[in-house]
TIRO-2110 file (N, C-alpha, C; in Angstrom, 1 decimal):
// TIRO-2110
151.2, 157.3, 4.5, N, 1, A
152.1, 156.3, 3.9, CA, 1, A
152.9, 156.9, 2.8, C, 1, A
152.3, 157.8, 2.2, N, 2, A
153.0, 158.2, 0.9, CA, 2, A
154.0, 159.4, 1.2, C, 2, A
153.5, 160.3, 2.4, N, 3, A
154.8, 160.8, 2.7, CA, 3, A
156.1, 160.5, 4.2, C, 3, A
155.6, 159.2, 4.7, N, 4, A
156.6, 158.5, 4.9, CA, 4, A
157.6, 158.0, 3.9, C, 4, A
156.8, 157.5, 3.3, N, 5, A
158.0, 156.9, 2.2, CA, 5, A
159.0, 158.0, 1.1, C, 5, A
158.2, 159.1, 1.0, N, 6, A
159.0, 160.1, 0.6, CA, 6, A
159.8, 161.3, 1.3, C, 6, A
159.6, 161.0, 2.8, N, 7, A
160.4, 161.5, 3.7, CA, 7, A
161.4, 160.5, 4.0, C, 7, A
161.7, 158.9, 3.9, N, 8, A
162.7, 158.0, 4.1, CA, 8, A
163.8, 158.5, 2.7, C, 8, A
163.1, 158.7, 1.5, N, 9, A
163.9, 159.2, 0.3, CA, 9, A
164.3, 160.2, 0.5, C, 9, A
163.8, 161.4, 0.8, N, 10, A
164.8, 162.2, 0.9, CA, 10, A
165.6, 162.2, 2.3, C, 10, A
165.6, 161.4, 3.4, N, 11, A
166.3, 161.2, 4.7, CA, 11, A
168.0, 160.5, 3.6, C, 11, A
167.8, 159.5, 3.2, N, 12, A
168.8, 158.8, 2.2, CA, 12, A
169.2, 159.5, 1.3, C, 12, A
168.8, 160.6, 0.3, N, 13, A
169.7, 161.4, -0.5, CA, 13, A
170.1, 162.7, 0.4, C, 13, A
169.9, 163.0, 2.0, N, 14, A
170.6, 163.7, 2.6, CA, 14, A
172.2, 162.7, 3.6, C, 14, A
171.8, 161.8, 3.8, N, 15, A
172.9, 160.9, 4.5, CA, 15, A
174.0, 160.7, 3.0, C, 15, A
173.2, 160.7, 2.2, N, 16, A
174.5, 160.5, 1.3, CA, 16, A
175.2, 161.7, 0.5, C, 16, A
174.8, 162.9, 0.9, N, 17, A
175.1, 164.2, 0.8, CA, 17, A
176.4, 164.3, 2.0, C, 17, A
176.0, 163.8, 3.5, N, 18, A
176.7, 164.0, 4.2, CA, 18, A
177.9, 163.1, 4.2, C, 18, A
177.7, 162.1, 4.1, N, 19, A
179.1, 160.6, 3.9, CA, 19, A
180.2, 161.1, 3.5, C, 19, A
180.3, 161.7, 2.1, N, 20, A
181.2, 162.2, 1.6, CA, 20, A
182.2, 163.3, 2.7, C, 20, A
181.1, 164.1, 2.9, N, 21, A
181.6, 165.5, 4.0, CA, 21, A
182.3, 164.7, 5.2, C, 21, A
181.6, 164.0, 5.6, N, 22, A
182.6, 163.2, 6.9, CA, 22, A
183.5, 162.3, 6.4, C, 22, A
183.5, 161.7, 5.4, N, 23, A
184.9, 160.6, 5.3, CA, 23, A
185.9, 162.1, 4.8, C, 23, A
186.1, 163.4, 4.6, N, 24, A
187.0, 163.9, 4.4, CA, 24, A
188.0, 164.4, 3.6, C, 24, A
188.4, 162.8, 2.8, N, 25, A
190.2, 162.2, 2.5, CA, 25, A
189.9, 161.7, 1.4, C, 25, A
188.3, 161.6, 0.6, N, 26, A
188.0, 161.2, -0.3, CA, 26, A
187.8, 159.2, -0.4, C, 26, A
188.4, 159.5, 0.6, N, 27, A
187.9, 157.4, 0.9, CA, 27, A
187.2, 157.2, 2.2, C, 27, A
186.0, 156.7, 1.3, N, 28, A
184.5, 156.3, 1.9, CA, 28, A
185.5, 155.4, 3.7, C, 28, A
184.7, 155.3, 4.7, N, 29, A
185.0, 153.8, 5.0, CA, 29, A
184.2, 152.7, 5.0, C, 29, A
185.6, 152.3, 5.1, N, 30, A
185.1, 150.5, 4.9, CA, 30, A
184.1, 149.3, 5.6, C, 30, A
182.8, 150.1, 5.7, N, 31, A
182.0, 150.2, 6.8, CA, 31, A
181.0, 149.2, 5.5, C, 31, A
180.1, 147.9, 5.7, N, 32, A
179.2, 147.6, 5.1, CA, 32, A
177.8, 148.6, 5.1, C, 32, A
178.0, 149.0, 6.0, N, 33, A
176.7, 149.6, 6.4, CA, 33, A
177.1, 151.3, 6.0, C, 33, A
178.1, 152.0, 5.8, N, 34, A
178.4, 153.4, 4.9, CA, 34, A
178.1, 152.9, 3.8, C, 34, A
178.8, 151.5, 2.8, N, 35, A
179.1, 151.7, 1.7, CA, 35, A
177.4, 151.2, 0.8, C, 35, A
176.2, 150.6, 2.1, N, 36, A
175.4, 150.1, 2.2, CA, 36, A
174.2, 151.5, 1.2, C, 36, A
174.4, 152.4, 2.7, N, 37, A
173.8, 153.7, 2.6, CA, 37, A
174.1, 154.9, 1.8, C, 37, A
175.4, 154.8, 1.1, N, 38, A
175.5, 154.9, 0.1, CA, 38, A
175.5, 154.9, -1.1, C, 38, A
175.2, 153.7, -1.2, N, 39, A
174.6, 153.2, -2.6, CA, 39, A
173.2, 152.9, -2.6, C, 39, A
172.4, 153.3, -1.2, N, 40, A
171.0, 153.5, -1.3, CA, 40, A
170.6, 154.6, -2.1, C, 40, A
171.3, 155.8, -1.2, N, 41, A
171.4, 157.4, -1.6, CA, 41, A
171.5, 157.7, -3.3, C, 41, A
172.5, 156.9, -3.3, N, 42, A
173.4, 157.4, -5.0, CA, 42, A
172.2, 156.5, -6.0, C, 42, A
171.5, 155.9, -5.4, N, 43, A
170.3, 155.4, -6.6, CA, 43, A
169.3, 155.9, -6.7, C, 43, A
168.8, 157.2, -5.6, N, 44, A
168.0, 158.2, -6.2, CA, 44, A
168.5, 159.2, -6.5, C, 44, A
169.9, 159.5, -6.7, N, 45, A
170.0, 160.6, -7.5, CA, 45, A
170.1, 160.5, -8.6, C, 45, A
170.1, 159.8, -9.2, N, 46, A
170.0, 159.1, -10.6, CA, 46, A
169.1, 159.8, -11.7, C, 46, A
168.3, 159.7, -11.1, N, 47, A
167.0, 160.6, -12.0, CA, 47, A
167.6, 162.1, -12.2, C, 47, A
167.8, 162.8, -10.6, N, 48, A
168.7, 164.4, -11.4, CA, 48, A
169.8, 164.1, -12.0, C, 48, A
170.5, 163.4, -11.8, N, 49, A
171.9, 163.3, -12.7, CA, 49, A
171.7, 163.3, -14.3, C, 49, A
170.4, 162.6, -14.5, N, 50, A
170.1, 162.2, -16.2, CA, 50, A
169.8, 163.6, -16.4, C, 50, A
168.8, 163.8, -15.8, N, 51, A
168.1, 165.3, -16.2, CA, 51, A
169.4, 166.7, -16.5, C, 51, A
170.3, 166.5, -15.1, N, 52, A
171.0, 167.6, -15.8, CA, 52, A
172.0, 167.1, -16.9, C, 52, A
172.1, 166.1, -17.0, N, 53, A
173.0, 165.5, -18.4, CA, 53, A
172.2, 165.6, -19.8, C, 53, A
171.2, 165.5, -19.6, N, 54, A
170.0, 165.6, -20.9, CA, 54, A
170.5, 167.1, -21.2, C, 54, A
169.8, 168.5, -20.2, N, 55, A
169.6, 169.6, -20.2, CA, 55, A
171.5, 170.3, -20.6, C, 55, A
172.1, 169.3, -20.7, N, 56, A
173.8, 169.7, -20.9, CA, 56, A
174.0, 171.0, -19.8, C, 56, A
173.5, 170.9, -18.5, N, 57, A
174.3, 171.9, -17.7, CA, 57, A
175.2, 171.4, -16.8, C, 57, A
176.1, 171.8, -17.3, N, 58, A
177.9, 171.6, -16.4, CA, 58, A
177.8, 172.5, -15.5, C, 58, A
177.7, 172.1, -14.2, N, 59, A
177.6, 172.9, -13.2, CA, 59, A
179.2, 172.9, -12.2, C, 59, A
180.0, 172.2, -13.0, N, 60, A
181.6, 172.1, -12.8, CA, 60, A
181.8, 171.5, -11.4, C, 60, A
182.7, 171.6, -10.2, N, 61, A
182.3, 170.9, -9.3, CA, 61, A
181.3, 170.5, -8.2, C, 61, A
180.7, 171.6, -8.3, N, 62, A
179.2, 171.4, -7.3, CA, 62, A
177.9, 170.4, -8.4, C, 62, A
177.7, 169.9, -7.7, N, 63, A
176.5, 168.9, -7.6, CA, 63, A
175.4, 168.6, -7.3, C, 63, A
174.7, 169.3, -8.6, N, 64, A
172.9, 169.3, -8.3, CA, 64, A
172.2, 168.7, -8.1, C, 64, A
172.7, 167.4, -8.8, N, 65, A
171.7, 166.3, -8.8, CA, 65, A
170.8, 166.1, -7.5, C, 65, A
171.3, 166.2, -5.9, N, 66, A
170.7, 166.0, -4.7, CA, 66, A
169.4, 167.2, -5.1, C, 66, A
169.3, 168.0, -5.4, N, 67, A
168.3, 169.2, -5.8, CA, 67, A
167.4, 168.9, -6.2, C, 67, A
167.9, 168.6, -7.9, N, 68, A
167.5, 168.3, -8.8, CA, 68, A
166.3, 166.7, -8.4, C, 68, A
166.9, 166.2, -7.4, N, 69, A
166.2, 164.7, -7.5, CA, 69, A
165.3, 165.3, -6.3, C, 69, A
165.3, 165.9, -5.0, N, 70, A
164.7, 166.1, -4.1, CA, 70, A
163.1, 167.0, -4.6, C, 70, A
163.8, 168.2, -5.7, N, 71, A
162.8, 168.6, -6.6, CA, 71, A
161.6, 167.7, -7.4, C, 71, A
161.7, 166.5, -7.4, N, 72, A
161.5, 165.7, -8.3, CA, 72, A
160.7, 165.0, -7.2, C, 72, A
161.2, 164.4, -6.7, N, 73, A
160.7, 163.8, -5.0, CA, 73, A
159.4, 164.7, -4.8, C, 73, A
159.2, 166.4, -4.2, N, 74, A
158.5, 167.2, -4.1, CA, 74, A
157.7, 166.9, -5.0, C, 74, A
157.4, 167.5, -6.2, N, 75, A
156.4, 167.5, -7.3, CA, 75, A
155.5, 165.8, -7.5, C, 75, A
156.5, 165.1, -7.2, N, 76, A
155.2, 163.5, -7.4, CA, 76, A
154.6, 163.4, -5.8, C, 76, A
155.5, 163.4, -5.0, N, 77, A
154.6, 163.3, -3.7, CA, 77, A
153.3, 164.0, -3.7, C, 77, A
153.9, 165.5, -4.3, N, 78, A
152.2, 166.3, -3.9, CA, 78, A
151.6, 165.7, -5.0, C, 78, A
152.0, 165.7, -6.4, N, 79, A
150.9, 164.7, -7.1, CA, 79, A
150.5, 163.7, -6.6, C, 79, A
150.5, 163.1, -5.8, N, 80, A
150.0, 161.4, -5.6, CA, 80, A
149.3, 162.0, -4.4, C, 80, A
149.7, 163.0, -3.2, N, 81, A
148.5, 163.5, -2.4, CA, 81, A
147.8, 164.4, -3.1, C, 81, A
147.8, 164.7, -3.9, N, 82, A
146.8, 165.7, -4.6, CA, 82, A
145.8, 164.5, -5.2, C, 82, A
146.3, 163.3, -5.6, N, 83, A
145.1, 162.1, -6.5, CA, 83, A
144.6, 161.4, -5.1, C, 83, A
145.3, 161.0, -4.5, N, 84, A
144.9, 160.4, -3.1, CA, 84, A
144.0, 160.5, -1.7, C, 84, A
143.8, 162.0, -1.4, N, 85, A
143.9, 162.8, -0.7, CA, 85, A
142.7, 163.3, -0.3, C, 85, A
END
């Protein structure tokens, strides 16, 4: 159960890695269900975004936060199978 649910999170901060790559032109489309899965995505990267804003690294156009949060993802999953387990 616990690494289903942390394989659906990181399944959603990779779809919303890719959205951007396929809409191309810089505009999403106007799909309920893109703008849906999108703003699934974009609310776990949240957590890296703070961290590299805390840590002040400007990483200029590229974008760690997907890393940074998937990193983050990794370390508590094995914690909770490491208490669980």
């Amino acid at each position: 159960m616990i690494s289903s649910t942390f394989n659906f999170i990181t399944i959603m901060i990779l779809i919303r890695i890719i959205i951007p790559i396929i809409a191309m032109g810089g505009h999403l489309p106007n799909s309920p269900l893109i703008k849906f899965l999108y703003d699934l995505g974009d609310m776990f990267l949240v957590p890296g975004r703070m961290i590299l804003q805390a840590l002040k690294i400007d990483t200029g156009m590229l974008d760690l936060s997907p890393l940074v949060s998937m990193m983050i993802l990794y370390f508590i999953e094995n914690l909770l199978l490491g208490l669980f387990a």
